[in-house]
Backbone as numpy.savetxt, mean C-alpha at the origin, in Angstrom:
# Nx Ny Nz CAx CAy CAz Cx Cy Cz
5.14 -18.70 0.42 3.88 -18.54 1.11 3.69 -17.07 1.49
2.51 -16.12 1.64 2.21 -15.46 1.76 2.60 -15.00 2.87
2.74 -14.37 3.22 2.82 -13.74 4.81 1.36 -12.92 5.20
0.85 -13.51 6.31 -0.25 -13.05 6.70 -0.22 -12.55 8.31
-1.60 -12.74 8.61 -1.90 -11.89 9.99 -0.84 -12.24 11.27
-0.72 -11.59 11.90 0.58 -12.23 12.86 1.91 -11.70 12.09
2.23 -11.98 11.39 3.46 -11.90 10.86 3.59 -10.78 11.07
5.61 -10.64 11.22 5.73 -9.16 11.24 6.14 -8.73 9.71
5.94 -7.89 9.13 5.96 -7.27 8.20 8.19 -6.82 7.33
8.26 -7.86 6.88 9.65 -7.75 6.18 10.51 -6.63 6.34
11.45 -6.99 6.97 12.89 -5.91 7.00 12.49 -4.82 5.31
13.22 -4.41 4.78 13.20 -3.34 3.60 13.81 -2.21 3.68
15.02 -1.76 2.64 15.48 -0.41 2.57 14.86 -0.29 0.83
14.30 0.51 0.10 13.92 0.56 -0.79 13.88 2.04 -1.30
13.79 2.53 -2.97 13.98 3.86 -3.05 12.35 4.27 -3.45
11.94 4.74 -3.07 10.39 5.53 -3.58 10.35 6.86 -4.73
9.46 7.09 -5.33 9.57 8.15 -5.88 8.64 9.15 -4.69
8.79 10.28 -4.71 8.29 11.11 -3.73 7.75 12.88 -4.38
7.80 12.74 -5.20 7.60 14.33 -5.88 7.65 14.13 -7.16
7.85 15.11 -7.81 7.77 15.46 -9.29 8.93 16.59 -9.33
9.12 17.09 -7.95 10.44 18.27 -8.38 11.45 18.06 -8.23
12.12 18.65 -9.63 13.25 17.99 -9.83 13.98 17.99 -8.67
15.55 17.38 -8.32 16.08 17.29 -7.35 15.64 16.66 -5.78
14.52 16.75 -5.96 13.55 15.95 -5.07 12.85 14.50 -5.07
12.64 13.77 -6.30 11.70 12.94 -6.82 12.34 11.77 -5.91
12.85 11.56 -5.64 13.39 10.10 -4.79 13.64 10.14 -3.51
13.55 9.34 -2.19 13.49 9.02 -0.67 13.97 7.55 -1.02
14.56 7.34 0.26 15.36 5.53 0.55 13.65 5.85 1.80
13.20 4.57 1.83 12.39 4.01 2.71 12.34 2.84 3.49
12.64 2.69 4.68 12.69 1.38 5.31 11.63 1.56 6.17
11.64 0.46 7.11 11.33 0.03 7.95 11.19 1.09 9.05
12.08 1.54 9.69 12.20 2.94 10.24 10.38 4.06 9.66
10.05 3.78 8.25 9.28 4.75 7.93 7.93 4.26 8.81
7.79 3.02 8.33 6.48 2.62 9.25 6.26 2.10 10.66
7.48 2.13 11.43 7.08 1.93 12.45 6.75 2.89 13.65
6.11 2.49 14.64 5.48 3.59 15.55 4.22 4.14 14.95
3.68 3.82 13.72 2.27 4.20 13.38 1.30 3.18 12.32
0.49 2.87 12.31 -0.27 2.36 11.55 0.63 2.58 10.10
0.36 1.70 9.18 0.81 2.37 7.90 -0.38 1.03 7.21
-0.33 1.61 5.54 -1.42 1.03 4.62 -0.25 0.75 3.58
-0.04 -0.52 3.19 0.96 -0.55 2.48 0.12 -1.85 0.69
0.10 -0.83 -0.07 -0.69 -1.83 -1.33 0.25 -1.60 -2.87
0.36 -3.01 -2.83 1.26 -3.29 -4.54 0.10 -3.35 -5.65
0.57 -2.89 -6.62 0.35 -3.17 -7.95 0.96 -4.14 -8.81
0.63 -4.83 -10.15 1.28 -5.67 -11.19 2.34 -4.77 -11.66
1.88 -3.75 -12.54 3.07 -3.17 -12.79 2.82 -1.48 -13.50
3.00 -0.78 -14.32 3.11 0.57 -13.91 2.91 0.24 -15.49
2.13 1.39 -16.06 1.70 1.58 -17.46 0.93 0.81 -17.52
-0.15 0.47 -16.67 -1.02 -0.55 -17.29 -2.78 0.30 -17.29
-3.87 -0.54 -17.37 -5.44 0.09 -16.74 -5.59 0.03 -15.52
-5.87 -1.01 -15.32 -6.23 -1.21 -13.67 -5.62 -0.28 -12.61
-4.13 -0.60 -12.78 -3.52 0.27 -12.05 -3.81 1.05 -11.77
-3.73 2.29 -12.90 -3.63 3.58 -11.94 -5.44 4.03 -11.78
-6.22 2.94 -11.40 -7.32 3.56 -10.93 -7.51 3.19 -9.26
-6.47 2.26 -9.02 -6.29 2.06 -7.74 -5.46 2.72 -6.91
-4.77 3.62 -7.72 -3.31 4.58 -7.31 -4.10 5.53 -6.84
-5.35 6.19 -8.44 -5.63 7.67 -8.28 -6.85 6.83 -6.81
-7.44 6.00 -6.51 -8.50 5.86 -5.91 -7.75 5.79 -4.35
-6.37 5.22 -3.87 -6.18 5.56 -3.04 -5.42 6.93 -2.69
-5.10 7.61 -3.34 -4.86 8.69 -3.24 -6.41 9.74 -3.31
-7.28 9.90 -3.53 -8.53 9.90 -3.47 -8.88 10.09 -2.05
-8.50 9.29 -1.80 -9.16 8.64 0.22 -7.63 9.13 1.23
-6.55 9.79 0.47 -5.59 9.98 1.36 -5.75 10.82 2.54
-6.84 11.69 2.56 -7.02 12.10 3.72 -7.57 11.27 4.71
-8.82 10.35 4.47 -8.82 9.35 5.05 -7.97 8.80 6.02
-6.51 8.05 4.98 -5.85 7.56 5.86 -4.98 8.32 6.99
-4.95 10.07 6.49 -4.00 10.82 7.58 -5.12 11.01 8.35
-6.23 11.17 8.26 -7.17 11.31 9.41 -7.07 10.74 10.99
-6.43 8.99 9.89 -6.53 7.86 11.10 -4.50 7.80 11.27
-4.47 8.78 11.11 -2.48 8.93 11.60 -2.16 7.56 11.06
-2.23 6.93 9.48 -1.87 6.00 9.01 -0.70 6.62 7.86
0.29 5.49 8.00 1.05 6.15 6.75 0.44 5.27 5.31
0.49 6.08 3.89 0.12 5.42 2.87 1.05 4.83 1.74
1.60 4.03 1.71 2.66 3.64 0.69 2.61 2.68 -0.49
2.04 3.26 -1.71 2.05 2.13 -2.82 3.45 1.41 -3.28
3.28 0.19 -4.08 4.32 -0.56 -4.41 4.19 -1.00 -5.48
5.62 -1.04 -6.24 5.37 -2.60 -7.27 6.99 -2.97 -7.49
7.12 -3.56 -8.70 8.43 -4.14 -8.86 9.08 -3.23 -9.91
8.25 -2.26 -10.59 9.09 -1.56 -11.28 10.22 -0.49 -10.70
10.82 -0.03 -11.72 11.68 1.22 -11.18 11.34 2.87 -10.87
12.52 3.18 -9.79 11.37 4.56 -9.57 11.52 5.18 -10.44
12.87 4.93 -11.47 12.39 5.56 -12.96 11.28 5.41 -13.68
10.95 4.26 -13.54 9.30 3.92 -14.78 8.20 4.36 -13.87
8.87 4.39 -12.29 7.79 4.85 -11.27 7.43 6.52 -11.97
8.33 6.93 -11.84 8.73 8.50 -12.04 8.26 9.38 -13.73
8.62 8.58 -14.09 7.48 8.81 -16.09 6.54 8.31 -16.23
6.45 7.69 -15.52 4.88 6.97 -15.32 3.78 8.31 -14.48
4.34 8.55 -13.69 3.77 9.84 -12.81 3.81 10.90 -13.84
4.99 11.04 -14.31 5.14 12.48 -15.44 4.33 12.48 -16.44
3.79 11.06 -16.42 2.92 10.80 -17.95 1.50 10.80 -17.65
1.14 10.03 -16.92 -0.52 10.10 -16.49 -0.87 11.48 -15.01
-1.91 11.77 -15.98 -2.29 13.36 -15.62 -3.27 12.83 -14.51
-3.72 11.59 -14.10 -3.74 11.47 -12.45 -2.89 10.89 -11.86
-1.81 10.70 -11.75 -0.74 10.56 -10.58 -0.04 11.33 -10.25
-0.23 12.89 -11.21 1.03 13.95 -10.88 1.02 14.64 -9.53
-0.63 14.21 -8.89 -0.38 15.11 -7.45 -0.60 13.80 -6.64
0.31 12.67 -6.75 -0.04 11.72 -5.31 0.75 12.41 -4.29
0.11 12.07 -3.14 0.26 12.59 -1.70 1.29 11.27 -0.99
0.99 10.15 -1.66 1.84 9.25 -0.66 3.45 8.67 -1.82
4.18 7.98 -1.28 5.17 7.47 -1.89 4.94 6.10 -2.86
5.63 6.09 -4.18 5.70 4.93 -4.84 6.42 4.56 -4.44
6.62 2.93 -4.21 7.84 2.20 -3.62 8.34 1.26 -4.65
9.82 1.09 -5.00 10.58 0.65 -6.16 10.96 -0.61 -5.63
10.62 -1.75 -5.83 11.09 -3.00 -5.18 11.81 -3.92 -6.79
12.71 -3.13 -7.34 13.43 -3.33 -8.57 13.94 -5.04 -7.90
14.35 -4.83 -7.20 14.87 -6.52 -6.84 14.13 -7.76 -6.94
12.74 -7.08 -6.63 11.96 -7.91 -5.87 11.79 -8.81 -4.94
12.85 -8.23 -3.84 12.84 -8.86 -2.41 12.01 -8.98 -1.78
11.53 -8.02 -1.80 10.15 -7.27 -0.71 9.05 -7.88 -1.08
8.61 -7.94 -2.30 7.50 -8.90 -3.05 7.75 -9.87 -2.37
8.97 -10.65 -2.83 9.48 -11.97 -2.17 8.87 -12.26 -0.86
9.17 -11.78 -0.39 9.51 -12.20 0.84 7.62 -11.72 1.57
7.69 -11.11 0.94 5.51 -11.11 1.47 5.21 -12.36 0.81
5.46 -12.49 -0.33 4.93 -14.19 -0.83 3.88 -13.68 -1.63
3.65 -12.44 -2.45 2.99 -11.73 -3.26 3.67 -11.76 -4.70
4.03 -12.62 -4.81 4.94 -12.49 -6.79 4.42 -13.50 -7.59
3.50 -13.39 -8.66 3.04 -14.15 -9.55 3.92 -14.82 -10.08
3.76 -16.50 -10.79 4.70 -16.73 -10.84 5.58 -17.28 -11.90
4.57 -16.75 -13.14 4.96 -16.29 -14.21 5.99 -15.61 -14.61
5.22 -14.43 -14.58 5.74 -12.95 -14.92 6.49 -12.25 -13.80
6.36 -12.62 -12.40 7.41 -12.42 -10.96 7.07 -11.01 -11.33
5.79 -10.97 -10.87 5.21 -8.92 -10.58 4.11 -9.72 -9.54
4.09 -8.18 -8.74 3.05 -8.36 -7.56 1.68 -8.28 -7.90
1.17 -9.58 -6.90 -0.32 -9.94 -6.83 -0.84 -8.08 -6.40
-1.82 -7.85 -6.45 -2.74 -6.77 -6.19 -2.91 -6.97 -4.73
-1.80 -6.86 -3.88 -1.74 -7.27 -2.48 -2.19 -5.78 -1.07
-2.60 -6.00 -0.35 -2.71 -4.75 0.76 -2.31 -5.40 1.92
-1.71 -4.70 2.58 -1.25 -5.04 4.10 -1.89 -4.26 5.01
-2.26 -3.88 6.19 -2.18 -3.31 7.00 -1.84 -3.41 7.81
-0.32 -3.02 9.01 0.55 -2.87 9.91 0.29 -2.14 10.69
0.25 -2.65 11.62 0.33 -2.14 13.49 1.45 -1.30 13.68
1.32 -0.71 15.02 2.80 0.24 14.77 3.73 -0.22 15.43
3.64 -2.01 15.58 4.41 -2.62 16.08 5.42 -3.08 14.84
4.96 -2.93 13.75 5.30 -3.52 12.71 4.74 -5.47 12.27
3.41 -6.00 12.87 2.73 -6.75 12.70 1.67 -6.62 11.83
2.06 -7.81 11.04 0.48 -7.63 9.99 -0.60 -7.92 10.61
-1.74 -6.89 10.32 -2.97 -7.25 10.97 -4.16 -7.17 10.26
-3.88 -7.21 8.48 -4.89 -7.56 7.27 -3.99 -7.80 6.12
-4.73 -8.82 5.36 -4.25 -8.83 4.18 -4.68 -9.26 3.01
-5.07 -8.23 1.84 -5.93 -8.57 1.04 -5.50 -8.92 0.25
-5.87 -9.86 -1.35 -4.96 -10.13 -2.04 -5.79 -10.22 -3.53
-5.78 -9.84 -4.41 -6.90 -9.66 -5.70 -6.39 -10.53 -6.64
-6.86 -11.28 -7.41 -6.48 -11.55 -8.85 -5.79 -10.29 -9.61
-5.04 -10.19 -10.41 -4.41 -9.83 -11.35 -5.34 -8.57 -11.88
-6.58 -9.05 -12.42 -7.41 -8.33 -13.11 -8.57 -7.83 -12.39
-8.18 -7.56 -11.05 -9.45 -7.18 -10.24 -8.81 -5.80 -9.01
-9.47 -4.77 -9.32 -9.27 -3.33 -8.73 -9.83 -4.04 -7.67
-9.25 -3.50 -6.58 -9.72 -3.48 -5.05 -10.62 -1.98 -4.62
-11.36 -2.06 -3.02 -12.58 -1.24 -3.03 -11.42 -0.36 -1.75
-11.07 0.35 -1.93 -10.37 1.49 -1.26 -11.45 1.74 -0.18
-12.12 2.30 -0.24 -13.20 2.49 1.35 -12.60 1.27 1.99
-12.96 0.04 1.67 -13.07 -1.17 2.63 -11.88 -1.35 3.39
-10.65 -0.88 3.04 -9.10 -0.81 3.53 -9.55 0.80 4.45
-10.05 1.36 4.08 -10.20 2.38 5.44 -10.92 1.76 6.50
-11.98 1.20 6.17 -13.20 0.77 7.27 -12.36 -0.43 7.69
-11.90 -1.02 7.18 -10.89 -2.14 8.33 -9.74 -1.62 8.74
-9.14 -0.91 8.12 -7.88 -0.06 9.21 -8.79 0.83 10.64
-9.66 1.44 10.20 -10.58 2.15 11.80 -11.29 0.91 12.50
-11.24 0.16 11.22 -12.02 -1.06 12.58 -11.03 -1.76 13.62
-9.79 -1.82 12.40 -8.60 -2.23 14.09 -8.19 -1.32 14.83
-8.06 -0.06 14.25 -7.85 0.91 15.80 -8.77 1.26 16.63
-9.70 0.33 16.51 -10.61 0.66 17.58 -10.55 -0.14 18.66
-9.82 -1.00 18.30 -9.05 -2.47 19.60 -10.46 -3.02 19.94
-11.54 -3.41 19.33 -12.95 -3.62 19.80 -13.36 -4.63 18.72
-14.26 -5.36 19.26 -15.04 -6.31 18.26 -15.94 -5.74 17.67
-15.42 -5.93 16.16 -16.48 -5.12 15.39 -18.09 -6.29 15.11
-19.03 -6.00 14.52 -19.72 -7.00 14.43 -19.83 -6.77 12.37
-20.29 -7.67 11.83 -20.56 -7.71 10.16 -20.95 -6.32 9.84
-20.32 -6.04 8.58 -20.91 -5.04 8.10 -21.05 -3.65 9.18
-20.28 -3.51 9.87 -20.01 -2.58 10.64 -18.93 -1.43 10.29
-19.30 -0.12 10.09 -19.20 0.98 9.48 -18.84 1.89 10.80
-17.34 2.67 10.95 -17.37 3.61 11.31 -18.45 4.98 11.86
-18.67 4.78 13.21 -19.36 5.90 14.13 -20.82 4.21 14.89
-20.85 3.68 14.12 -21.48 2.21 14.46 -20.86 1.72 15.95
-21.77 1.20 16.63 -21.67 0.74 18.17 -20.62 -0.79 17.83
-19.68 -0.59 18.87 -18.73 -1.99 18.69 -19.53 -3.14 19.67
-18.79 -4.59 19.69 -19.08 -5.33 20.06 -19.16 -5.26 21.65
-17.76 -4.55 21.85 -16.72 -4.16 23.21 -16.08 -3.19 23.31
């Protein structure tokens, strides 16, 4: 089952890719990384594909966005941070991402969100957004073959730090409920 709102967001030590320079390209990431701040945490199916990397380059796109709102940004999937890492070396928009790929080679972490197709055991097109309690407090989840709208994961991450009732269709600098 999925893990949704309420829930706290899965233990994890995992390796990320983090750069392109040599001697640098890899970070261990846990738990430790996101807590004490908002973080935006979104998986992919899998690495060499279309879809993908228009949701990679599109949230990286909006990464100021999320440092605006002191959010951390962390993509995911089940591949390795090797295929993470030539995958970056290979497509001429991922060579300047700003946030970390996350390597969930085990696929625990999938697991255990309840995000693994169950076929092929690669991640649903999933987004989280975490409190800096480490509580989930969104969670989106796409078909396979469907890019997600990057704005809308900003405008609901500012809509929960605003601790206020938003009303429909309510857009950042917009009057809250409360």
């Amino acid at each position: 089952m999925m893990k949704t709102i309420g829930d706290k967001f899965p233990a994890f030590k995992k390796t990320a890719v983090v750069s392109l320079e040599a001697g640098n390209e890899f970070e261990t990431l846990t738990n430790d990384n996101i807590q004490g701040k908002w973080s935006v945490i979104f998986w992919w199916p899998k690495d060499f594909t279309f879809v993908c990397p228009t949701e990679i380059t599109g949230f990286n796109d909006h990464f100021d966005s999320f440092e605006k709102l002191d959010a951390n940004l962390i993509g995911a999937s089940t591949d390795s941070e090797f295929v993470h890492l030539a995958w970056r070396n290979d497509h001429p928009g991922l060579k300047q991402l700003k946030f970390p790929m996350l390597a969930d080679t085990s696929k625990s972490l999938a697991e255990d969100l309840g995000i693994l197709e169950a076929e092929e055991k690669i991640a649903y097109r999933a987004t989280f957004i975490v409190d800096p309690e480490g509580t989930i407090r969104w969670v989106s989840a796409n078909d396979l073959a469907i890019g997600r709208n990057v704005p809308e994961v900003v405008r609901v991450l500012e809509a929960l730090q605003t601790g206020k009732l938003t009303p429909c269709d309510w857009n950042p600098g917009q009057a809250t409920l409360s």
